[in-house]
C-alpha positions as a printed NumPy array, in Angstrom:
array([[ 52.538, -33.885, -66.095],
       [ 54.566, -36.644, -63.782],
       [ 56.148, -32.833, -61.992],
       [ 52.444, -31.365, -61.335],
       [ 50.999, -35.175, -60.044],
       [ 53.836, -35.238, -57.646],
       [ 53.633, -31.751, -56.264],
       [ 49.599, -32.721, -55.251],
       [ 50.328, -36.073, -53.976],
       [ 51.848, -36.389, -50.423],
       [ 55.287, -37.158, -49.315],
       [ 55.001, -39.242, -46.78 ],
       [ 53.022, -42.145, -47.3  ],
       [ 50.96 , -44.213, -44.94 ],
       [ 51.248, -47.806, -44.221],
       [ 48.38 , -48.68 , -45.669],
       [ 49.379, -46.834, -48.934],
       [ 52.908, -48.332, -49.23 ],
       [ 51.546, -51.692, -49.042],
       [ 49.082, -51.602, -51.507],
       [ 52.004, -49.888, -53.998],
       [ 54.358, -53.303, -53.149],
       [ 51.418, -55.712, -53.193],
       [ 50.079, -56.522, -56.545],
       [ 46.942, -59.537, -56.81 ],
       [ 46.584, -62.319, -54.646],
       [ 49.6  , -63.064, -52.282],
       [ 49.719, -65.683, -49.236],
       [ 49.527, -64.688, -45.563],
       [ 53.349, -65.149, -45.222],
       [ 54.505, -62.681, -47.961],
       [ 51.81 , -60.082, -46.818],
       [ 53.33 , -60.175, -43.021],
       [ 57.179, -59.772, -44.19 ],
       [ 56.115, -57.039, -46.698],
       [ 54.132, -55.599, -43.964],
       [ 56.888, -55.648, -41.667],
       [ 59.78 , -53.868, -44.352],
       [ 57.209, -51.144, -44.719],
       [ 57.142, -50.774, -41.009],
       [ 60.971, -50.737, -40.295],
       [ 61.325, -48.538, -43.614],
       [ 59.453, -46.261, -41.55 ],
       [ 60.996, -46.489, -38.66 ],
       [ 64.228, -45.787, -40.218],
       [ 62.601, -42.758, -41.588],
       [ 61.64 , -41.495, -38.758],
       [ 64.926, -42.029, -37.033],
       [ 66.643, -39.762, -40.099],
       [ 64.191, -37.525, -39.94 ],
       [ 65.021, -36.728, -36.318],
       [ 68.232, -37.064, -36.928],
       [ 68.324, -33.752, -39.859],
       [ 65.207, -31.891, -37.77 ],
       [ 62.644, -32.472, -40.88 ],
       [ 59.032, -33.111, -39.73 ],
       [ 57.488, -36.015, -40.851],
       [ 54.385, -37.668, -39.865],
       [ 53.584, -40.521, -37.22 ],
       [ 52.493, -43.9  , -37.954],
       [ 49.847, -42.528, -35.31 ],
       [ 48.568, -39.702, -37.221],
       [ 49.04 , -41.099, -40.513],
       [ 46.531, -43.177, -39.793],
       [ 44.137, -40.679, -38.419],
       [ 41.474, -39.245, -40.752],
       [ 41.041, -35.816, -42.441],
       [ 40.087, -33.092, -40.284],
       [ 36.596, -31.836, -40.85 ],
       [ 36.078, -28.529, -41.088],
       [ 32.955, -28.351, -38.972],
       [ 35.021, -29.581, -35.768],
       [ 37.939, -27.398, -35.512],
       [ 39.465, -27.104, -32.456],
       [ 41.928, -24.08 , -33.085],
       [ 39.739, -21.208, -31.63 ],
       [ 41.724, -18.283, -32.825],
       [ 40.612, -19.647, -36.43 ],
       [ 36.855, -19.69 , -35.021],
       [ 36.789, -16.156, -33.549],
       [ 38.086, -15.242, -37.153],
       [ 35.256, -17.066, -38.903],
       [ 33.052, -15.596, -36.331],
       [ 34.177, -12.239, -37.391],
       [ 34.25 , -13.119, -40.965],
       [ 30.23 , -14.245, -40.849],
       [ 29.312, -10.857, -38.724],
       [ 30.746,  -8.173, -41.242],
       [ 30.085,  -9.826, -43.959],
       [ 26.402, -10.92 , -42.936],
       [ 23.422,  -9.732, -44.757],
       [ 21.956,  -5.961, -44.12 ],
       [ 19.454,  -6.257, -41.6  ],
       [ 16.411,  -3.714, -40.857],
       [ 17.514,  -0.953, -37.755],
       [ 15.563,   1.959, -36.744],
       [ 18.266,   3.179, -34.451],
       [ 20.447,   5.27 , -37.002],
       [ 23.886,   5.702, -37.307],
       [ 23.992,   5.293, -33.127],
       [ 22.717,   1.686, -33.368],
       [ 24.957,   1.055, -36.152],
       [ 28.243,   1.956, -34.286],
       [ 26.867,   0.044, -31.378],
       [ 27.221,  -2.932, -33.834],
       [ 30.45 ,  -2.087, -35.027],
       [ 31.944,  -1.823, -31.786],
       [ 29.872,  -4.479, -30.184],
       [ 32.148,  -6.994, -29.69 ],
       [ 35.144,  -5.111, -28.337],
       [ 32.318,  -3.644, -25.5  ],
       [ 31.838,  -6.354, -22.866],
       [ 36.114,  -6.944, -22.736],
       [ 36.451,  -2.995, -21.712],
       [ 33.23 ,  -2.917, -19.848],
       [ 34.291,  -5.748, -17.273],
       [ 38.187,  -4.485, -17.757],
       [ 36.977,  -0.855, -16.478],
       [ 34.868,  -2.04 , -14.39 ],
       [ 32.067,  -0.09 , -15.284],
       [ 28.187,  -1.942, -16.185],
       [ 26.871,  -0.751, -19.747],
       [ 23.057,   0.351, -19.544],
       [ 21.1  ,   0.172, -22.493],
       [ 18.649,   3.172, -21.186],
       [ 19.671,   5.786, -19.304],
       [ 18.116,   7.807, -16.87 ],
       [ 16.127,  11.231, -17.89 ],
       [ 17.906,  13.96 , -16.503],
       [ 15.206,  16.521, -17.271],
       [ 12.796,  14.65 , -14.789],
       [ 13.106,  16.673, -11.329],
       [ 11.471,  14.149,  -9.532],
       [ 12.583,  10.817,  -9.281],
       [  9.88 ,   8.189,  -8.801],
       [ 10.312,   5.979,  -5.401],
       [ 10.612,   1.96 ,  -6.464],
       [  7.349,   0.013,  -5.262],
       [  8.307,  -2.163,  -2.567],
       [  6.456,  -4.168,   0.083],
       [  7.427,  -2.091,   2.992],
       [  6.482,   1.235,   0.907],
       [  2.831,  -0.403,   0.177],
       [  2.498,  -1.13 ,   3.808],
       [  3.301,   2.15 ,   5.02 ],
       [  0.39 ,   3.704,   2.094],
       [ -1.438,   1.504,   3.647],
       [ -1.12 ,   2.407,   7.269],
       [ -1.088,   6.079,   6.335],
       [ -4.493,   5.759,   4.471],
       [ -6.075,   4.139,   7.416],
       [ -4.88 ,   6.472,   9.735],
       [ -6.509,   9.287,   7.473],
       [ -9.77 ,   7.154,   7.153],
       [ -9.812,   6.705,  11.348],
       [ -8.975,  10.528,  11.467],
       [-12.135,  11.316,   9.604],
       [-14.87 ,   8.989,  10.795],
       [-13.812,  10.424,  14.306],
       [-13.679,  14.37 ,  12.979],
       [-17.291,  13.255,  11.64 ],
       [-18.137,  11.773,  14.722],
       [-17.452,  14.408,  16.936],
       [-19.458,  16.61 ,  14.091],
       [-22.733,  14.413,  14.41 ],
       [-22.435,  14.952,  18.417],
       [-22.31 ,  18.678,  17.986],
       [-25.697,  20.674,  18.767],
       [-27.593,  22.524,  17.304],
       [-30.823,  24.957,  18.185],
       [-33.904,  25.166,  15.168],
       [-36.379,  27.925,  15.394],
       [-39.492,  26.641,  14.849],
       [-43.051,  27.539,  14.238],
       [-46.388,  25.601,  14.074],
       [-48.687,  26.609,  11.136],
       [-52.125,  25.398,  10.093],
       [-52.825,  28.602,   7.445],
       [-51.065,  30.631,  10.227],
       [-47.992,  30.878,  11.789],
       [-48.222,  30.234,  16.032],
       [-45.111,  30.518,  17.699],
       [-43.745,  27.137,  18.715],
       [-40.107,  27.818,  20.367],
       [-36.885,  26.67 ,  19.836],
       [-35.562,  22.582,  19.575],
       [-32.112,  21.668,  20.895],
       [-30.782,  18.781,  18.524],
       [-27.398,  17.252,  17.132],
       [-26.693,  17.461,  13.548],
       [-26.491,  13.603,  13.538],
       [-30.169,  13.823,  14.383],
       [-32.621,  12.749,  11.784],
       [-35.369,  14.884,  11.006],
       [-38.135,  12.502,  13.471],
       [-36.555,  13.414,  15.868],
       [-37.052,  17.056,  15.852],
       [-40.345,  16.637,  14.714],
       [-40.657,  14.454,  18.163],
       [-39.418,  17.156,  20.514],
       [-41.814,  19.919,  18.569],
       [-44.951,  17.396,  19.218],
       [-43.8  ,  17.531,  22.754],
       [-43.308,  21.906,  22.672],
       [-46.512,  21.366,  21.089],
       [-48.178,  19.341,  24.044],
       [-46.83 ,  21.442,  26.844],
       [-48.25 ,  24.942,  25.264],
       [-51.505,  23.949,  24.411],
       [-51.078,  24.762,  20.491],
       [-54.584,  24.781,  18.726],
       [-58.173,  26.07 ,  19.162],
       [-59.691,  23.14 ,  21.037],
       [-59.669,  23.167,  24.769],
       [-58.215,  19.958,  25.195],
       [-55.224,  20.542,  23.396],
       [-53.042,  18.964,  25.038],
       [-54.657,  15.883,  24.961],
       [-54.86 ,  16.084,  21.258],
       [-51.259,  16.671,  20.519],
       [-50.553,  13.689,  22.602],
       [-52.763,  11.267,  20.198],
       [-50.736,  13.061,  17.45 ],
       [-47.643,  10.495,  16.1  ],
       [-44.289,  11.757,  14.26 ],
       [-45.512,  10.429,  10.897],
       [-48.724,  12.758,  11.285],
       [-46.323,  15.801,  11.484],
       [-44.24 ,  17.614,   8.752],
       [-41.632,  19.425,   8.264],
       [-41.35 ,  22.197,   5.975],
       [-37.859,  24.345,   5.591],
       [-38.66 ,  27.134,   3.306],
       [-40.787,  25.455,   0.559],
       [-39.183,  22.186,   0.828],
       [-40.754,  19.466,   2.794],
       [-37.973,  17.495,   4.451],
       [-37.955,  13.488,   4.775],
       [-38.121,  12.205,   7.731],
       [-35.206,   9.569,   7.465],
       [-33.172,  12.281,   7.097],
       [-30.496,  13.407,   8.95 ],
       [-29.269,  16.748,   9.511],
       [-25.363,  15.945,   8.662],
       [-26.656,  15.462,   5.141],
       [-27.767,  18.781,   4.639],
       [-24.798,  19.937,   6.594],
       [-22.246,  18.384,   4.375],
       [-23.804,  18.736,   0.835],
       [-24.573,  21.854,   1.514],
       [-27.921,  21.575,  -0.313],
       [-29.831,  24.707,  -1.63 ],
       [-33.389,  25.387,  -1.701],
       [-35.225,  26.967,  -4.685],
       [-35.009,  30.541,  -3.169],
       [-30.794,  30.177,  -3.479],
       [-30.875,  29.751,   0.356],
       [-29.141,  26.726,   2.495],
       [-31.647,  24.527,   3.434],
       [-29.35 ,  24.335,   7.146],
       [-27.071,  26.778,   6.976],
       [-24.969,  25.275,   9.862],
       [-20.864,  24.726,  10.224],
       [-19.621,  21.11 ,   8.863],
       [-16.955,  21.128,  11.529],
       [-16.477,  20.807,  15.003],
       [-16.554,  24.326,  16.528],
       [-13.921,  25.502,  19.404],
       [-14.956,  25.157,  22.751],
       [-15.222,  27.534,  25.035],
       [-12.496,  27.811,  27.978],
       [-13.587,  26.115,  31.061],
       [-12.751,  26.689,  34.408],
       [-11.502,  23.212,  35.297],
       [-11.622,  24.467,  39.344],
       [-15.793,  24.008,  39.174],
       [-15.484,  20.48 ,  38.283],
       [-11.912,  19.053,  40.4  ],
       [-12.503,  18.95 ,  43.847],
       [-10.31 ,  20.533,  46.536],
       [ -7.402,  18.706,  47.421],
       [ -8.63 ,  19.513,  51.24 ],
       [-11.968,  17.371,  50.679],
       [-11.976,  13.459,  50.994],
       [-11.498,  11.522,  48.268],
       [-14.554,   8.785,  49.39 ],
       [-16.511,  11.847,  48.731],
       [-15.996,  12.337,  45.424],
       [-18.276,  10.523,  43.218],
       [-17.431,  11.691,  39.106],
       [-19.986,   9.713,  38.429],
       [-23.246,  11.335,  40.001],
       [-21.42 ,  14.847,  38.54 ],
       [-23.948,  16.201,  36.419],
       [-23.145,  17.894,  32.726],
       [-23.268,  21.527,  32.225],
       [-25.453,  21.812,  29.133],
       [-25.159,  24.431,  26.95 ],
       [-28.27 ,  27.34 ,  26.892],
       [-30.433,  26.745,  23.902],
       [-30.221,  30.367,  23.089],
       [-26.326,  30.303,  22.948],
       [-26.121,  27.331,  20.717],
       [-25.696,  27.794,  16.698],
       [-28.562,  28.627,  14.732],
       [-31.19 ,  30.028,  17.475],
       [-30.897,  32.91 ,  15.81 ],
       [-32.317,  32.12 ,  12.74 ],
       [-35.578,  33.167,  11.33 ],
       [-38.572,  30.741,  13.449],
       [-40.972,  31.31 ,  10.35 ],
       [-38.158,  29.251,   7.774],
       [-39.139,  26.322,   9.535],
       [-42.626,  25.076,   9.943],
       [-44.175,  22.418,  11.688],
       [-47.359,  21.144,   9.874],
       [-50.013,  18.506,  10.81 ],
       [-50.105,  16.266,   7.433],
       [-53.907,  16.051,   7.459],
       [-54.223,  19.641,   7.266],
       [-51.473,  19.506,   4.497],
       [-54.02 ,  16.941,   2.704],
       [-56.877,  19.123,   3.089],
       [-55.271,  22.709,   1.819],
       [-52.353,  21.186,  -0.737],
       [-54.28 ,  23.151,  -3.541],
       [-53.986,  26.761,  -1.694],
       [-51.201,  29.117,  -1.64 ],
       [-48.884,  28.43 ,   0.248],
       [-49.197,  24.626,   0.175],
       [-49.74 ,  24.483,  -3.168],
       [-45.473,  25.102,  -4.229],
       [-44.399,  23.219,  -1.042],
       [-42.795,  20.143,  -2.597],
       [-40.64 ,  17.054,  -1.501],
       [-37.022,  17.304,  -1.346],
       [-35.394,  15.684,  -3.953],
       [-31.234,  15.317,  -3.543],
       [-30.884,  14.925,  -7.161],
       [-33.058,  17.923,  -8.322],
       [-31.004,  21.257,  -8.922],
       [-33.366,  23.846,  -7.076],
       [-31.279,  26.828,  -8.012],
       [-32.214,  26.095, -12.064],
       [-36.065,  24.958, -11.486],
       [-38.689,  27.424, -13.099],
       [-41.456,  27.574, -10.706],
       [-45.097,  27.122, -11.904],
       [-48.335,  26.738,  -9.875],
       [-50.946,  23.62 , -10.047],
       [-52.301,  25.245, -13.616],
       [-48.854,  25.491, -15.103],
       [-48.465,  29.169, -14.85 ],
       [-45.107,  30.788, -14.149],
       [-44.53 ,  32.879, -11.011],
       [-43.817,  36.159, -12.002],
       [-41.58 ,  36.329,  -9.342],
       [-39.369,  33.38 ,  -9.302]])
């Protein structure tokens, strides 16, 4: 029993130890000092033996210290071990990556040393190859240049519209009070609205003397745009209208025809000879004045559209309209509507009945 106590007890004892084994009770001050000063020259001679053979022993110095704790060690081969230790033997954890994401794990912490030692960066996700093309990054610059390309495009359009609206246009026209009189032909742009036509017929009007009474004339100046009508097949157009709207929508009437059947772009100009309008090197320059040059118009009979049929478009005094609404043809004229489908209407007269013929 002595043999087993000895082999768990330590060899070399500390001061404090040795002391307490050669002090027994109460002793005075004196005895405690020389007893404490054998003990320390006891070591002291062990210590010099012990250097003397090349046996370790401890220091006074450490002796003294206190047991390590295992919390705080300082060795860190022994912590990378326990590290180790705690990851493989850690409890199973839930993974939907397979046996991939498993050998990821295994091998995870051998992958940063020979990722930096290669020199190469380890992605988690890598690119798909089967994508031909490769999305640009969104920067600031690339946003800016959108940007500037979308208002370019926007510029490039309100001035191809632009130049549209200032193109003209000729409309055959007749007046018609249960008859059709001839009325002539009205040069306007397609950015015109629909008074405005209606303004330059009342005029046509004035100058030919259109209607029974002898003063004529005199009449059709009393007569204002809102007193006038116009009616394009068996649709009576708005007047706050424009042309361009008709142009551009392309709107249909109820017999499957374009209400304006005109061009929504700008059409090519004829070649000019530049020679009638530059003046001769020969003449003086104080001579030329651009600005009194006056602008070769276009004939009315050579512009698009004056060859249409006069009789599509009518000219109508609205109090006659109010008078004869209930006869034929009056009586299936109706208001343009932009969100009424023409092409799909079923026409009826005032009583209901279908046309057989629609």
């Amino acid at each position: 029993m002595a043999s087993s106590d000895s082999r768990f007890t330590s060899q070399n004892k500390t001061t404090q130890e040795r002391l307490s084994t050669n002090t027994v009770g109460l002793v005075a001050l004196s005895d405690f000092r020389k007893r404490r000063a054998e003990v320390l020259e006891q070591q002291e001679r062990e210590a010099r033996e012990a250097i003397v053979t090349g046996t370790p022993v401890d220091t006074p110095d450490r002796s003294r210290t206190g047991t390590p704790d295992e919390g705080s060690d300082s060795n860190p081969r022994k912590k990378k071990k326990k590290q180790k230790k705690a990851g493989k033997f850690g409890g199973a954890k839930l993974s939907f990556g397979g046996d991939e994401a498993a050998g990821e794990d295994e091998t995870g912490e051998e992958g940063p040393n020979t990722d930096k030692e290669n020199g190469k960066k380890k992605l988690k996700f890598k690119a798909n190859s089967s994508i031909s093309v490769v999305p640009r990054p969104v920067t600031k610059a690339a946003l800016r240049r959108e940007a500037a390309e979308r208002e370019a495009l926007r510029r490039e359009f309100l001035a191809r519209q632009e130049a549209v609206k200032l193109t003209e246009i000729a409309i055959p026209f007749v007046f018609y009070d249960g008859t059709d009189i001839p009325g002539g032909i009205v040069r306007v742009k397609k950015g015109d609205f629909v008074w405005v036509f209606l303004d330059k017929s009342r005029k046509v009007g004035a100058d030919l003397g259109v209607g029974e009474k002898a003063n004529a004339r005199r009449e059709w100046a009393r007569v204002g745009v809102d007193d006038l009508m116009m009616v394009r097949g068996n649709i009576i157009i708005p007047h706050h209208y424009d042309f361009i709207f008709f142009i551009m929508n392309k709107a249909v009437g109820p017999t499957g025809k374009l209400l304006f059947d005109y061009l929504a772009e700008v059409p090519n100009p004829a070649p000019s000879n530049g020679a009638e309008n530059k003046p001769s090197e020969s003449s003086d320059q104080s001579s030329y004045q651009p600005i009194k040059s006056t602008r070769n118009q276009q004939d009315v009979h050579d512009l698009e559209g004056a060859s249409d049929d006069p009789t599509f478009t009518k000219v109508v005094d609205r109090r006659w309209y109010e008078r004869n609404k209930h006869i034929y043809p009056a009586s299936v004229w109706q208001e343009f509507d932009p969100e009424k489908d023409y092409q799909k209407e079923v026409r009826r007269d005032l009583g209901g009945n279908t046309f057989f013929y629609s």
